[in-house]
N, CA, C and O atoms as a GROMACS GRO file, in nm:
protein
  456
    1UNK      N    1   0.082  -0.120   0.000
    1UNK     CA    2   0.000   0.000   0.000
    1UNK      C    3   0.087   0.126   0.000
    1UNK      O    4   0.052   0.241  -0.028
    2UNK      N    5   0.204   0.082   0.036
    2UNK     CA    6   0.320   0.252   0.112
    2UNK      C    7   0.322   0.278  -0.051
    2UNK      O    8   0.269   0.377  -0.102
    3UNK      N    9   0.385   0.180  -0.123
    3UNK     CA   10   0.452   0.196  -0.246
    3UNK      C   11   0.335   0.219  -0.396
    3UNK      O   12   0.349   0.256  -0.512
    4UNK      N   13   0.218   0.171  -0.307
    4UNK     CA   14   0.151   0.258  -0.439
    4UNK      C   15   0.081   0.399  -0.407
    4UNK      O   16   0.058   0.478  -0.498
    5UNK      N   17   0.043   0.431  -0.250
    5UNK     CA   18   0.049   0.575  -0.273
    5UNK      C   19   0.208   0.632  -0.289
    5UNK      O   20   0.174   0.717  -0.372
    6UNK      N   21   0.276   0.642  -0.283
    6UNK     CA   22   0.422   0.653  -0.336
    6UNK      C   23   0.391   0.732  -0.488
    6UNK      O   24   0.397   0.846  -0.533
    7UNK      N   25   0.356   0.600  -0.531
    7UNK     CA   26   0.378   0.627  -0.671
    7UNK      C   27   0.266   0.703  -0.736
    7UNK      O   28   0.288   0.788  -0.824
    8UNK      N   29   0.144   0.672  -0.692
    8UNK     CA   30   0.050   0.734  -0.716
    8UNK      C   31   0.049   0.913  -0.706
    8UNK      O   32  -0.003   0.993  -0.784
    9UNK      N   33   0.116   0.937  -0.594
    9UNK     CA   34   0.178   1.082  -0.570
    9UNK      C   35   0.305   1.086  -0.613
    9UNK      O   36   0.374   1.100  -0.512
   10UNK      N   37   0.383   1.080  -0.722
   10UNK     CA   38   0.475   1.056  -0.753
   10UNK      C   39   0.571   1.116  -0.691
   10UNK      O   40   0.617   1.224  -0.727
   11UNK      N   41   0.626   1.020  -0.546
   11UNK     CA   42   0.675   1.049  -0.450
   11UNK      C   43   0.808   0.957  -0.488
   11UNK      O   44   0.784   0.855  -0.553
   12UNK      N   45   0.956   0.986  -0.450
   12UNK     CA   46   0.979   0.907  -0.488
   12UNK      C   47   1.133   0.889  -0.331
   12UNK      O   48   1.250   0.924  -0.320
   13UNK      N   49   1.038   0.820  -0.249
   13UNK     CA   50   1.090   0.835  -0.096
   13UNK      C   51   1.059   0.673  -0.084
   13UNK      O   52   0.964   0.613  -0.135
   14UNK      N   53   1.174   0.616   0.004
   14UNK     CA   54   1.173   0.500   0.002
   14UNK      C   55   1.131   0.468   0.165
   14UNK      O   56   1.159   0.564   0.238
   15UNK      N   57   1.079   0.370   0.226
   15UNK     CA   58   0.996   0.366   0.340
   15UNK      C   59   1.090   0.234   0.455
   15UNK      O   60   1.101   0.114   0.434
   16UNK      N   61   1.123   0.281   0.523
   16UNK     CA   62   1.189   0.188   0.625
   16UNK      C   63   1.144   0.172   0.817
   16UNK      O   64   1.168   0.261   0.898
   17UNK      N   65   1.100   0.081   0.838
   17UNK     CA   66   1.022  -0.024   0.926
   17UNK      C   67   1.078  -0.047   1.071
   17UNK      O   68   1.133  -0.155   1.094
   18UNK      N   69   1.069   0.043   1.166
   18UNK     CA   70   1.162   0.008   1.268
   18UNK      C   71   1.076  -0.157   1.349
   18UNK      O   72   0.957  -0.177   1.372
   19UNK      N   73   1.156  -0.216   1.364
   19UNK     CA   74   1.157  -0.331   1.463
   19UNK      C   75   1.229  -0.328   1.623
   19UNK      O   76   1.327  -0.265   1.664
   20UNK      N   77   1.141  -0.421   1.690
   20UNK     CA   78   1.213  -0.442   1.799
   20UNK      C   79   1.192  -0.526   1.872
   20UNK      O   80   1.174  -0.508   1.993
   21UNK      N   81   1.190  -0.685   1.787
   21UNK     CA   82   1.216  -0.796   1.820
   21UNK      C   83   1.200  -0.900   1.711
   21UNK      O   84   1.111  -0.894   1.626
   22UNK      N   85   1.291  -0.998   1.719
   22UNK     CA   86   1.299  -1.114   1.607
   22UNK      C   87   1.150  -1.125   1.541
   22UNK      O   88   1.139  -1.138   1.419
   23UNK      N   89   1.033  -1.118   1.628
   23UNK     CA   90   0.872  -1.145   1.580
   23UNK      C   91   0.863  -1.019   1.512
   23UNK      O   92   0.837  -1.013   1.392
   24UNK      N   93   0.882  -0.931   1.576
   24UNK     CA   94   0.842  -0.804   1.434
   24UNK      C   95   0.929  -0.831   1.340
   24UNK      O   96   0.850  -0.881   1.260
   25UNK      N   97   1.036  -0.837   1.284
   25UNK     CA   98   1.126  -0.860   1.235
   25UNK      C   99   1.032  -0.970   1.143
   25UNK      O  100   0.994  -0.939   1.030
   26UNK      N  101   1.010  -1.064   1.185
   26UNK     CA  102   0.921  -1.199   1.104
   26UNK      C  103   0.806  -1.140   1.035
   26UNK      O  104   0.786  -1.198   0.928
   27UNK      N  105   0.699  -1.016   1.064
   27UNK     CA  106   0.589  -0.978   1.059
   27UNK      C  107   0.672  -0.869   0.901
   27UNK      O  108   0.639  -0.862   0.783
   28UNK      N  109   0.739  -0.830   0.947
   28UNK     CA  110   0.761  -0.761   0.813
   28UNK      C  111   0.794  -0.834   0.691
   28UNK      O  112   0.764  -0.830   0.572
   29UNK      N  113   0.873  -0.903   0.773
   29UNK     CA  114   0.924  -1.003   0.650
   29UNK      C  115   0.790  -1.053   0.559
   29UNK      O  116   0.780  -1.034   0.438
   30UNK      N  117   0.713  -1.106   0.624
   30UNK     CA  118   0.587  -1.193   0.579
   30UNK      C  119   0.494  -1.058   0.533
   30UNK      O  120   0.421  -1.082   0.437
   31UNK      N  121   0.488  -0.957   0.572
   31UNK     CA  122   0.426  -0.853   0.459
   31UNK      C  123   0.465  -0.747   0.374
   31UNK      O  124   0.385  -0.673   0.316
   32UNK      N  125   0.615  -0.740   0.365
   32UNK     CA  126   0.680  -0.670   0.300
   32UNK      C  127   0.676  -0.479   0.262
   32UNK      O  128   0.660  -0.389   0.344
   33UNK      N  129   0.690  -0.468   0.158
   33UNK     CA  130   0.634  -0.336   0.074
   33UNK      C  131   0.734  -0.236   0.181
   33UNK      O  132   0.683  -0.126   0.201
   34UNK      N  133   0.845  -0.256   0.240
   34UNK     CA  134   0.940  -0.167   0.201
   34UNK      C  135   1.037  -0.194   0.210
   34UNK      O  136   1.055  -0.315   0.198
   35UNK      N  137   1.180  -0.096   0.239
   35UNK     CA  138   1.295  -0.067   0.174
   35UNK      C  139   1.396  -0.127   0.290
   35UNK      O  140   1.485  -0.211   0.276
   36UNK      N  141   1.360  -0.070   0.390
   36UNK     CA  142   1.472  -0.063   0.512
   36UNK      C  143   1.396  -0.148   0.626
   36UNK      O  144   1.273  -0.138   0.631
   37UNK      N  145   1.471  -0.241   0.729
   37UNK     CA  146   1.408  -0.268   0.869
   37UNK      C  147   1.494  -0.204   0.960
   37UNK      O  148   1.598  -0.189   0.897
   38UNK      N  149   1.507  -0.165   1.054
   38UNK     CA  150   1.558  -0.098   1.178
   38UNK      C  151   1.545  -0.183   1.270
   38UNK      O  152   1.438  -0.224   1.314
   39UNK      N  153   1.677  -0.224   1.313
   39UNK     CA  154   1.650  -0.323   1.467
   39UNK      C  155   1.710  -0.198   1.569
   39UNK      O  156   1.821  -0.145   1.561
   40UNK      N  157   1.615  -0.171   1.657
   40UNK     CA  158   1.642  -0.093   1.720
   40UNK      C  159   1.610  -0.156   1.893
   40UNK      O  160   1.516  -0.214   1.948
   41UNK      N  161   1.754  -0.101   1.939
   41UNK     CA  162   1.764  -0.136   2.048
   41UNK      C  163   1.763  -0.316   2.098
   41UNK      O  164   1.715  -0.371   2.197
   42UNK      N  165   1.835  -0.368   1.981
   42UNK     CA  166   1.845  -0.500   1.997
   42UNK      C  167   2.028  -0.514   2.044
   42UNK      O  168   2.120  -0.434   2.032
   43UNK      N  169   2.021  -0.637   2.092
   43UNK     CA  170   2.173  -0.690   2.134
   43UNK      C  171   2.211  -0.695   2.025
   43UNK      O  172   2.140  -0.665   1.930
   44UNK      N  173   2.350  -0.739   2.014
   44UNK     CA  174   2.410  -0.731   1.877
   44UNK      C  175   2.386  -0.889   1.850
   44UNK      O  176   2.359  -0.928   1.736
   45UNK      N  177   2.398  -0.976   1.956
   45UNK     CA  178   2.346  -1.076   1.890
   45UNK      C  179   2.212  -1.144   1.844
   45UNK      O  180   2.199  -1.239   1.766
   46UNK      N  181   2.121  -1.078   1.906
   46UNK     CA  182   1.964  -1.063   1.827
   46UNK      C  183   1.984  -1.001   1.675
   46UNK      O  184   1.945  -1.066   1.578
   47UNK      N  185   2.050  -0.869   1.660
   47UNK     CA  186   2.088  -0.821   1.540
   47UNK      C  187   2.128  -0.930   1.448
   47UNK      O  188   2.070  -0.957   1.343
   48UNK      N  189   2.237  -0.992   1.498
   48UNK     CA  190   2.280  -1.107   1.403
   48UNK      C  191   2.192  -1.229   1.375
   48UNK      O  192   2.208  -1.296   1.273
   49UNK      N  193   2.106  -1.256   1.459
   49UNK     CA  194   1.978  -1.319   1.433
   49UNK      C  195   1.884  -1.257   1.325
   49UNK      O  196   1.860  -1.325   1.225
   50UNK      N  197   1.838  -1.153   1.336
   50UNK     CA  198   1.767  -1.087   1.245
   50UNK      C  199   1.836  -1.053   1.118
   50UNK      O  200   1.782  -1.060   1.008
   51UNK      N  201   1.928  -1.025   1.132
   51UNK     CA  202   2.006  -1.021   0.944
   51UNK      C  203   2.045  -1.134   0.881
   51UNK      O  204   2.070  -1.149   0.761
   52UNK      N  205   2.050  -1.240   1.000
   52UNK     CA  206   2.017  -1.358   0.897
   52UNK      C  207   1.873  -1.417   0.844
   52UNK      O  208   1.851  -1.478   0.739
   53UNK      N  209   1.789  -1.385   0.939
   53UNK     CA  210   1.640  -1.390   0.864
   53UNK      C  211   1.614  -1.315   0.781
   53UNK      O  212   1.543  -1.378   0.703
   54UNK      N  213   1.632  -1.175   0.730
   54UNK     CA  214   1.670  -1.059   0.670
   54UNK      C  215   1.704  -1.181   0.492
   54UNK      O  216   1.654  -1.213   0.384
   55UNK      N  217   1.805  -1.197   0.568
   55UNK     CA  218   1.890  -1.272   0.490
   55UNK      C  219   1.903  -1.187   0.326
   55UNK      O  220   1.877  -1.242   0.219
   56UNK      N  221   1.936  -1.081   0.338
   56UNK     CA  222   1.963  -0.982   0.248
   56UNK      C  223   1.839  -0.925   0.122
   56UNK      O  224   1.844  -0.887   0.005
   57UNK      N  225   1.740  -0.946   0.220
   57UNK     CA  226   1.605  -0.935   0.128
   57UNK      C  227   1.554  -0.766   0.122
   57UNK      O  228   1.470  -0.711   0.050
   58UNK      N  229   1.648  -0.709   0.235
   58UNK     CA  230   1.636  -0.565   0.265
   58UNK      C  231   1.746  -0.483   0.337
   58UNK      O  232   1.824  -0.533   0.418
   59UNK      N  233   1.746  -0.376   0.307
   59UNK     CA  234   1.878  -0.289   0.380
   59UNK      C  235   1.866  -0.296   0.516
   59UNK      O  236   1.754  -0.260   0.553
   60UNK      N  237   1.960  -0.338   0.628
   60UNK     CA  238   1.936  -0.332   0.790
   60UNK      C  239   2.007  -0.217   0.830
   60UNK      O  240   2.125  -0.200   0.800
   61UNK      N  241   1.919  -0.110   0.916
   61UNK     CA  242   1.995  -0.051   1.029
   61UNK      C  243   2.005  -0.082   1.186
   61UNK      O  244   1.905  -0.115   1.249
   62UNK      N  245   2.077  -0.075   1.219
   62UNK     CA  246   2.129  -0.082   1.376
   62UNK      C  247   2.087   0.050   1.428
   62UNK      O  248   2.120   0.153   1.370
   63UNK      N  249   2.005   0.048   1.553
   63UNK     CA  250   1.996   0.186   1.593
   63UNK      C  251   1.944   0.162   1.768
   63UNK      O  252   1.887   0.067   1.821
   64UNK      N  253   1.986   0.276   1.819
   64UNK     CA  254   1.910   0.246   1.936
   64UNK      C  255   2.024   0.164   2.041
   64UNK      O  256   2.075   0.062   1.994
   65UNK      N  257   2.072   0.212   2.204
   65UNK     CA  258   2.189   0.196   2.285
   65UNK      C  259   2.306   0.115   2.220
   65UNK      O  260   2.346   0.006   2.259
   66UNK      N  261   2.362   0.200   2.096
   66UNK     CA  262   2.472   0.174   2.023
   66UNK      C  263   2.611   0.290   2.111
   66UNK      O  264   2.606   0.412   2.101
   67UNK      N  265   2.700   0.229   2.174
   67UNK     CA  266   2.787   0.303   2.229
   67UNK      C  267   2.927   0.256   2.160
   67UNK      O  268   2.939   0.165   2.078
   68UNK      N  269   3.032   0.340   2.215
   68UNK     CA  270   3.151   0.323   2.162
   68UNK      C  271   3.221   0.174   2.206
   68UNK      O  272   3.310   0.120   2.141
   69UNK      N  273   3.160   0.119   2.332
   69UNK     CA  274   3.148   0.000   2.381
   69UNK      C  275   3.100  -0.126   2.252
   69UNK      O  276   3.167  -0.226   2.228
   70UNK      N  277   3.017  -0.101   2.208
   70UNK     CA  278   2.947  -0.219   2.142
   70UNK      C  279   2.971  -0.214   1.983
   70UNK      O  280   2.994  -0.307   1.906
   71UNK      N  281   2.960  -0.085   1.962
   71UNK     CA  282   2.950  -0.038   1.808
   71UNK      C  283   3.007  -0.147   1.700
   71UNK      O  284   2.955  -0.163   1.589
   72UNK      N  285   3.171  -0.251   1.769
   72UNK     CA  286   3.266  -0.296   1.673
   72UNK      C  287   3.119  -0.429   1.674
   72UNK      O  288   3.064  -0.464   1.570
   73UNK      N  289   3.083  -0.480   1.805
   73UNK     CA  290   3.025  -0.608   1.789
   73UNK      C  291   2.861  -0.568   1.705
   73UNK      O  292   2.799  -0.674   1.702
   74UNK      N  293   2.812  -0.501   1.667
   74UNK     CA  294   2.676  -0.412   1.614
   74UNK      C  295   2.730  -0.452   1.521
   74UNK      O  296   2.690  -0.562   1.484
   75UNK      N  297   2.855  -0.377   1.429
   75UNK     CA  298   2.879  -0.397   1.262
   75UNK      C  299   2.926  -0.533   1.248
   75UNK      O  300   2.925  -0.586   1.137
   76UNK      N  301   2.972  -0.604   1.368
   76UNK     CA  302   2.961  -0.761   1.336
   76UNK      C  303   2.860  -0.835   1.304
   76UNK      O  304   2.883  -0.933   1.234
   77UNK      N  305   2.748  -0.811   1.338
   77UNK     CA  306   2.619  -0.866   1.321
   77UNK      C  307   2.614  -0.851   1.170
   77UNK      O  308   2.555  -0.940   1.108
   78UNK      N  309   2.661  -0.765   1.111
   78UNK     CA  310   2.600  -0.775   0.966
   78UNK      C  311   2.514  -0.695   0.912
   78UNK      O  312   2.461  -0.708   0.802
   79UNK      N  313   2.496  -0.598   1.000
   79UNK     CA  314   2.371  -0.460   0.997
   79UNK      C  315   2.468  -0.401   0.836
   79UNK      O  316   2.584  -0.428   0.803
   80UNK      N  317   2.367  -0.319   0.766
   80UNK     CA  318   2.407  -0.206   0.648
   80UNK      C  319   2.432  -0.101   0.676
   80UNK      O  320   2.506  -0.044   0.595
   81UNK      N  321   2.383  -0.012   0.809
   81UNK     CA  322   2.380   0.071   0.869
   81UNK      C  323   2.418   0.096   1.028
   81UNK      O  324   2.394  -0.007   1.091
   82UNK      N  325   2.455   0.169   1.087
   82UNK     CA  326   2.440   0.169   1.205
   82UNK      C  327   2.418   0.352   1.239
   82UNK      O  328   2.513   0.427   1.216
   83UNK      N  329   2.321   0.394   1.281
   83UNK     CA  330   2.315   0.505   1.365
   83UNK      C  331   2.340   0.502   1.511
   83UNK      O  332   2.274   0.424   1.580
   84UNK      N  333   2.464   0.609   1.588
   84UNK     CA  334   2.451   0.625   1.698
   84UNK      C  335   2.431   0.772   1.755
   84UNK      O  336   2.498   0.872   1.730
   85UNK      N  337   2.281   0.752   1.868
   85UNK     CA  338   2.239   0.884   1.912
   85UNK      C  339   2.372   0.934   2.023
   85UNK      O  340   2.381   1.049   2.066
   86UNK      N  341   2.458   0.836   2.055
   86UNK     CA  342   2.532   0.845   2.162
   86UNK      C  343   2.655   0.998   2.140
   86UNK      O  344   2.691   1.077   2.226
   87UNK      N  345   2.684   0.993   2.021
   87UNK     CA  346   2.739   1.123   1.936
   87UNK      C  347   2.706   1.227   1.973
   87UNK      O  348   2.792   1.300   2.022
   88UNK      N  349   2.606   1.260   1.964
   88UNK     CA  350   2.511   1.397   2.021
   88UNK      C  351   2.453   1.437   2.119
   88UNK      O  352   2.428   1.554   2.147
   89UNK      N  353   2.410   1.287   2.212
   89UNK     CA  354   2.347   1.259   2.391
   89UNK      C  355   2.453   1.308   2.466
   89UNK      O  356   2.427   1.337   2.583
   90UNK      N  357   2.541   1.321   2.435
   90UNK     CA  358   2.670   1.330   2.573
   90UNK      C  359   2.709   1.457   2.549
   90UNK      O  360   2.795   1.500   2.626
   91UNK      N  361   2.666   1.537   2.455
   91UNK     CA  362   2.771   1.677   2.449
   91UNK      C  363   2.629   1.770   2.470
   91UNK      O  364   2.512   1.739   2.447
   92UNK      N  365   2.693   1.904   2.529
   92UNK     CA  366   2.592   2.016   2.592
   92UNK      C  367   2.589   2.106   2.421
   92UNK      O  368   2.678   2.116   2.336
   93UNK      N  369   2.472   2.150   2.423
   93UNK     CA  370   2.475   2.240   2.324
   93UNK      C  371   2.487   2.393   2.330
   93UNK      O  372   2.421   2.442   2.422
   94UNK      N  373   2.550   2.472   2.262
   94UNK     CA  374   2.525   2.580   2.273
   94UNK      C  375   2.468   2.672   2.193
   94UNK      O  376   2.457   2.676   2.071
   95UNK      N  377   2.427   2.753   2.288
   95UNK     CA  378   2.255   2.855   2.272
   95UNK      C  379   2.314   2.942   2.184
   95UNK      O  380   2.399   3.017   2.230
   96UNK      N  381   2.285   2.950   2.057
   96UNK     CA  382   2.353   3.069   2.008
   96UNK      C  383   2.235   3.177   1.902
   96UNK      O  384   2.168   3.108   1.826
   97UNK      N  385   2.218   3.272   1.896
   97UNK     CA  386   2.150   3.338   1.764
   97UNK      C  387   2.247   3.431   1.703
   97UNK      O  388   2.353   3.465   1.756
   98UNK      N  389   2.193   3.481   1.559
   98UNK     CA  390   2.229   3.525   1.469
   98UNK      C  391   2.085   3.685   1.425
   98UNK      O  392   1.965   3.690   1.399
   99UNK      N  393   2.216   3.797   1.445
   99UNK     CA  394   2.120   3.915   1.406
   99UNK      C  395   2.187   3.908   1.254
   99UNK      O  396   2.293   3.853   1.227
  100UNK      N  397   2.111   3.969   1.172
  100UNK     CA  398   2.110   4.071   1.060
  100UNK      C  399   2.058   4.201   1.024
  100UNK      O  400   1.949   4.252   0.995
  101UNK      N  401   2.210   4.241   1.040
  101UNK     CA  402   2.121   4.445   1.023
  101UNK      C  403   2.158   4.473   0.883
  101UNK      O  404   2.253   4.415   0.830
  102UNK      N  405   2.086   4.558   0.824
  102UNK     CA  406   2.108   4.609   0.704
  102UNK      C  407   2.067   4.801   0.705
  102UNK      O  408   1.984   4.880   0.750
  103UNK      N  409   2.192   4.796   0.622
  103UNK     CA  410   2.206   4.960   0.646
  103UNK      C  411   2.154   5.022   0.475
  103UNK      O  412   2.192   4.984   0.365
  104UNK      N  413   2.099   5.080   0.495
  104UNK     CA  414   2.055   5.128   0.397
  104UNK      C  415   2.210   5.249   0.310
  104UNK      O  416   2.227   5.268   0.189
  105UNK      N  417   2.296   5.308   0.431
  105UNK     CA  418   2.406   5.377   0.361
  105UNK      C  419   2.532   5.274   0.415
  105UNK      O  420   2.515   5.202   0.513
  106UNK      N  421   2.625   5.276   0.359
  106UNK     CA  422   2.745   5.215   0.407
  106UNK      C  423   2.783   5.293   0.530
  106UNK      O  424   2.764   5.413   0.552
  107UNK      N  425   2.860   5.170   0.633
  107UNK     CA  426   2.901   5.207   0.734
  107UNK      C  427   3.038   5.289   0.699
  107UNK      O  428   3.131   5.254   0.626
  108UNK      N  429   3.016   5.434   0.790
  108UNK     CA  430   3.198   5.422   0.761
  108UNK      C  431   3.322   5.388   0.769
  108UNK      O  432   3.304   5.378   0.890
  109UNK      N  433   3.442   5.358   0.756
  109UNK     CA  434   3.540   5.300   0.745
  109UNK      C  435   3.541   5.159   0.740
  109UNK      O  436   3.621   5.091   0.804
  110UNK      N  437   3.452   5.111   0.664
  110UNK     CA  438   3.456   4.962   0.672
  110UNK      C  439   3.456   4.920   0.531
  110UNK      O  440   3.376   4.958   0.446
  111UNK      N  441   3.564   4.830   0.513
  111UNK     CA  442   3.606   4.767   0.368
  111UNK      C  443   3.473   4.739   0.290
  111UNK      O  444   3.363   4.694   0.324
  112UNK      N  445   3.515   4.773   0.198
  112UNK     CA  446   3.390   4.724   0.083
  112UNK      C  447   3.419   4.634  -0.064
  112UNK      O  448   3.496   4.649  -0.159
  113UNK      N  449   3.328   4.548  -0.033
  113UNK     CA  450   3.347   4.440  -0.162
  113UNK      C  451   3.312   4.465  -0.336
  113UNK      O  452   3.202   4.472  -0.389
  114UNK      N  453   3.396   4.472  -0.375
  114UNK     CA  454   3.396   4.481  -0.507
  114UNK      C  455   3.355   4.361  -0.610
  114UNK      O  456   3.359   4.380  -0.732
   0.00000   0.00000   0.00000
């Protein structure tokens, strides 16, 4: 159904399925119609369970408590992908804005672009 309104709106966005357990993982399999599955928040060795049921019938991502700890045993499993939120969870952000003034005469003494 994803892939014929897809096309019907000539959309041309491909649709990927998060999972989060070997049985969902089975449920997609058995109804298909998209691109990507997402094992999210699985062990790496559930992962490796599921990409062998997978068994290359669709692109896999890894996602979900992927740390610098696990990450090597995650791309062992055999995943296509791996996203980690852990990159961006641990660092503080900073608050910043941006003015824009515009002067209708040039400022004086300030270089001007040619």
């Amino acid at each position: 159904a994803t892939h014929r309104y897809l096309k019907k709106h000539h959309l041309d966005l491909q649709i990927e399925v998060e999972t989060r357990s070997l049985n969902e993982v089975k449920q997609v399999l058995e109804t298909g119609g998209v691109d990507f599955i997402m094992l999210d928040n699985m062990s790496p060795v559930l992962m490796k369970e599921a990409v062998n049921l997978i068994n290359g019938q669709y692109k896999v991502e890894a996602s979900g408590g992927i740390t610098e700890q696990t990450i090597e045993a995650v791309a062992a499993s055999g995943v296509d992908y791996i996203s980690v939120g852990a990159l961006t969870h641990s660092y503080k952000s900073l608050d910043m804005s941006l003015k824009a003034v515009f002067f209708k005469k040039p400022i004086p003494n300030t270089p001007t672009t040619s």
